[in-house]
C-alpha positions as CSV (number, residue, x, y, z in Angstrom):
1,X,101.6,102.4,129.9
2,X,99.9,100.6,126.7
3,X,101.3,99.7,123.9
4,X,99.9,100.9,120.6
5,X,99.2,98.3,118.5
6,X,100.2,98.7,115.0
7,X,97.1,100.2,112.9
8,X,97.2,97.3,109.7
9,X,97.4,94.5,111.9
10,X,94.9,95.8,114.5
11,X,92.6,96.1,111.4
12,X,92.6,92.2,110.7
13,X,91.6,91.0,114.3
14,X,88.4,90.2,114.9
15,X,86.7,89.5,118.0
16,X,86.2,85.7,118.5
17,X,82.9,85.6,119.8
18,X,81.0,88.2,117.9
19,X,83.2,88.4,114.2
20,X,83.1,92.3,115.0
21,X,86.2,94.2,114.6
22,X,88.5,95.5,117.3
23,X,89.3,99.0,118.6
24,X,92.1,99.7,121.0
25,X,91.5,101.4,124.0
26,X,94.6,101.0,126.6
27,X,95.7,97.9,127.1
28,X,92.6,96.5,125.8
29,X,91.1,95.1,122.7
30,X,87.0,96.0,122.7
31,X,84.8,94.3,120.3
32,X,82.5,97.4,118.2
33,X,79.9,96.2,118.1
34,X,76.3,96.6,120.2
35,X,76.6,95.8,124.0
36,X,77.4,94.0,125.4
37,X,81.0,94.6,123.9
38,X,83.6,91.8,125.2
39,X,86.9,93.0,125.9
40,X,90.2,91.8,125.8
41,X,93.8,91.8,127.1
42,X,96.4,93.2,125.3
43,X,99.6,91.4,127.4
44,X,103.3,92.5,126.9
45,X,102.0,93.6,123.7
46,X,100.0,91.0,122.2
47,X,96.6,90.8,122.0
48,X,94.5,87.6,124.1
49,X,92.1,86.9,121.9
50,X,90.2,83.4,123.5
51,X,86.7,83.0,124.6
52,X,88.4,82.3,128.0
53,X,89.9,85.8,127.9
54,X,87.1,88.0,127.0
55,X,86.2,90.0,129.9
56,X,82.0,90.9,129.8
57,X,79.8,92.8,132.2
58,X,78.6,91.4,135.0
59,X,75.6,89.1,134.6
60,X,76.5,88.7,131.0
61,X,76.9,85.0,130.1
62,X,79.1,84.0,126.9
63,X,76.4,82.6,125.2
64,X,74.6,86.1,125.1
65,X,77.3,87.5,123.3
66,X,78.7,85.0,121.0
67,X,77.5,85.5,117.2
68,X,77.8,82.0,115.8
């Protein structure tokens, strides 16, 4: 079962690659913003937020999604 992360701090992450913020959606951190959307792990409660992390569709590079 996921944890809920608490609604003030889950309002200052931001997604690493893309600088959009994140929405909670199980045990998973989603980046809203256009797809494709990376998504995150949210491990024994706290939120992996690395480039190594993000999970993206397949055939979806890094460099198509990062917003430098």
């Amino acid at each position: 079962m996921a944890t809920a992360l608490d609604k003030s701090f889950l309002k200052l992450l931001r997604c690493p690659l893309t600088g959009a913020p994140l929405v909670q959606a199980g045990d998973e951190l989603i980046a809203d913003c256009p797809d494709p959307a990376p998504r995150y792990p949210i491990i024994d409660g706290k939120p992996i937020l690395t480039a190594e992390a993000a999970r993206l569709p397949d055939g979806v590079s890094l460099d198509e999604v990062r917003r430098d």
